[in-house]
PAMIBA-213502 format. One line per field, with one value per residue (C-alpha): residue number from 1; residue in one letter; x, y, z. Coordinates in steps of 0.5 Angstrom, whole numbers, plus 500, padded with zeros to 3 digits. Each point is the difference from the previous one (the first is absolute). Layout:
residues N
k: (NUM  ...)
r: (A  ...)
c1: (X  ...)
c2: (Y  ...)
c3: (Z  ...)
END
This chain:
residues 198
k: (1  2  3  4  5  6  7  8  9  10  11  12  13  14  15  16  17  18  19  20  21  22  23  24  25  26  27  28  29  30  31  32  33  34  35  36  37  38  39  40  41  42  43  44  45  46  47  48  49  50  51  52  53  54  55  56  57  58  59  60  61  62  63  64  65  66  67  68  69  70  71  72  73  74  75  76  77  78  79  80  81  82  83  84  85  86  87  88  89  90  91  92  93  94  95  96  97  98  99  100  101  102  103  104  105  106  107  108  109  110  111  112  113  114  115  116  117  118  119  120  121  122  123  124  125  126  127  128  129  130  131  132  133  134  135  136  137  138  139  140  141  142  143  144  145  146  147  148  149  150  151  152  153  154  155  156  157  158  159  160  161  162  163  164  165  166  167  168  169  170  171  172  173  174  175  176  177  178  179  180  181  182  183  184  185  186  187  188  189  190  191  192  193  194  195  196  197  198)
r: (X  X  X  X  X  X  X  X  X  X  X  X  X  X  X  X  X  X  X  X  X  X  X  X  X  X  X  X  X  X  X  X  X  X  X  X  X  X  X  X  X  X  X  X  X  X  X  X  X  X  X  X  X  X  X  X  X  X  X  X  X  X  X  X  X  X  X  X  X  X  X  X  X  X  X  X  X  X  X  X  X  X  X  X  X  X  X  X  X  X  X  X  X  X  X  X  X  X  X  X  X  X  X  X  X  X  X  X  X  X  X  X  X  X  X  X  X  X  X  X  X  X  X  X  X  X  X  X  X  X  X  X  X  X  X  X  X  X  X  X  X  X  X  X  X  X  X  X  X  X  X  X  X  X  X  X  X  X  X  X  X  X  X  X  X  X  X  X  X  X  X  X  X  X  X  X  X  X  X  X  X  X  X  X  X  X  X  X  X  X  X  X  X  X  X  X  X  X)
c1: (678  502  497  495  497  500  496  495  498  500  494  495  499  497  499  494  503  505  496  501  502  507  503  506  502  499  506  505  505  500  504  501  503  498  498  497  506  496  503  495  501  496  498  500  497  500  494  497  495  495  505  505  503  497  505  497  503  498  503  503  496  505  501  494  502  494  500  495  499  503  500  499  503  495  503  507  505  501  502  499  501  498  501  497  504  506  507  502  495  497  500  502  501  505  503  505  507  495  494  496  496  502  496  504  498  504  500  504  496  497  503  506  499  502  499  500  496  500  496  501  493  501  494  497  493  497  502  506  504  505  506  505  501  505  502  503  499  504  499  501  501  504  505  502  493  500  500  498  496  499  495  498  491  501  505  500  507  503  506  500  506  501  503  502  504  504  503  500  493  498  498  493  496  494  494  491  495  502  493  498  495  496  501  493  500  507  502  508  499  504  505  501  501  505  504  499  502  500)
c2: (525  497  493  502  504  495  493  506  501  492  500  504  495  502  493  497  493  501  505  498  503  500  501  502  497  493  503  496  502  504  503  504  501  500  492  502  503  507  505  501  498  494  497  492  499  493  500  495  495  496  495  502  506  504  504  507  503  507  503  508  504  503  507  500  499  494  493  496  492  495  493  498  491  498  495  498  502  496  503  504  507  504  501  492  497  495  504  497  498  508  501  506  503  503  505  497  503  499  502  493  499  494  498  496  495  496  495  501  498  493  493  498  502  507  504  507  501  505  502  504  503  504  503  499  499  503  495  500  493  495  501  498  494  501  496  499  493  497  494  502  493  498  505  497  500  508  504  504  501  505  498  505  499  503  496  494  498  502  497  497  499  496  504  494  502  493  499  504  505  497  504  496  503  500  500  501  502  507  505  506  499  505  501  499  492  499  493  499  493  499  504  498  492  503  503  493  503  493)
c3: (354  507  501  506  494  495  506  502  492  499  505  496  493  495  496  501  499  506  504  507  506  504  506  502  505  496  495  502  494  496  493  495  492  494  500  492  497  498  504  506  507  502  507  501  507  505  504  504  497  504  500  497  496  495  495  497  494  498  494  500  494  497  500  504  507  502  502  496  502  494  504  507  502  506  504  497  505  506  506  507  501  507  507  502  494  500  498  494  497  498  492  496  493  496  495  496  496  493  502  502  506  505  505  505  506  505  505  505  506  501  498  497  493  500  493  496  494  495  494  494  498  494  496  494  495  507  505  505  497  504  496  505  506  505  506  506  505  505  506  506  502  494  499  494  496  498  494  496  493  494  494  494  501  492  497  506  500  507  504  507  505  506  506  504  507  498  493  494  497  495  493  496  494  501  495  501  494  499  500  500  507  503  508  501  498  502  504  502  500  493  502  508  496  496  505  504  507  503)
END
């Protein structure tokens, strides 16, 4: 099934608790596989929130050919995405090789600190879960304060390297509480210390 097909099935929801209408033109990204691993297509889609984005996922029946909603994160993604946005700054998601779903954002506009940020969501006991953190910052005015991050939510071990534009990189693992956290109550703070962009 073609993904127009899917985003014009995703609007008509039939659970109650995640009834709610969407508007096309508020889609901003949106993805599809088989996020839950049980053979059927599924749809993930970014959609402008009242202040930020909002992320719906709707599950594939399979052997049925329908969307049913399974989870909907209110206001989680930070980012701009349209005709009057700042380019550099819009989110997207993506299916990754395994199967996962990343929701990636950027800061690639305004102030010196500029970073790229992924998010590996995967799908359990009913609710997408951050399972992996990666990423990218770099000083515009300090070239030598750049580098990049990857941390296991799951397992919390990660490794950080300094990409400094004088000198050597510089490789560091790197430790957070590991947990099995859902996306709707997710907080980077923990894993931005950690990865200690300066």
């Amino acid at each position: 099934m073609r993904l127009p097909a899917l985003i014009a099935l995703s609007l008509v929801l039939s659970q109650p608790v995640l009834a709610e209408t969407i508007e096309t033109s508020s889609v901003v990204s949106a993805v599809v596989g088989d996020f839950n691993k049980d053979g059927a297509q599924d749809l993930a889609m970014l959609v402008r929130g009242e202040d930020a984005m909002d992320l719906h996922l709707l599950l594939g029946v399979e052997g049925r050919g329908y969307l049913e909603p399974a989870d909907v994160v209110k206001g989680q993604i930070w980012g701009e995405a349209g005709p009057d946005s700042l380019v550099g700054q819009e989110p997207y998601l993506e299916t990754l090789p395994n199967g996962s779903l990343a929701v990636n954002t950027r800061n690639d506009a305004v102030g010196r600190g500029r970073w790229n940020q992924k998010l590996t969501l995967a799908y359990s006991n009913n609710a997408l879960v951050v399972a992996g953190f990666s990423y990218i910052w770099r000083d515009t005015i300090d070239p030598d304060n750049a580098g990049q991050c990857d941390i296991n939510i799951l397992t919390g071990k990660g490794i950080r390297e300094t990409l400094p534009e004088t000198g050597d990189p510089v490789r560091t693992r790197i430790a957070i509480k590991g947990e099995q956290t859902p996306y709707a109550t997710w907080s980077d703070s923990n894993a931005i210390s950690a990865c200690n962009p300066g």
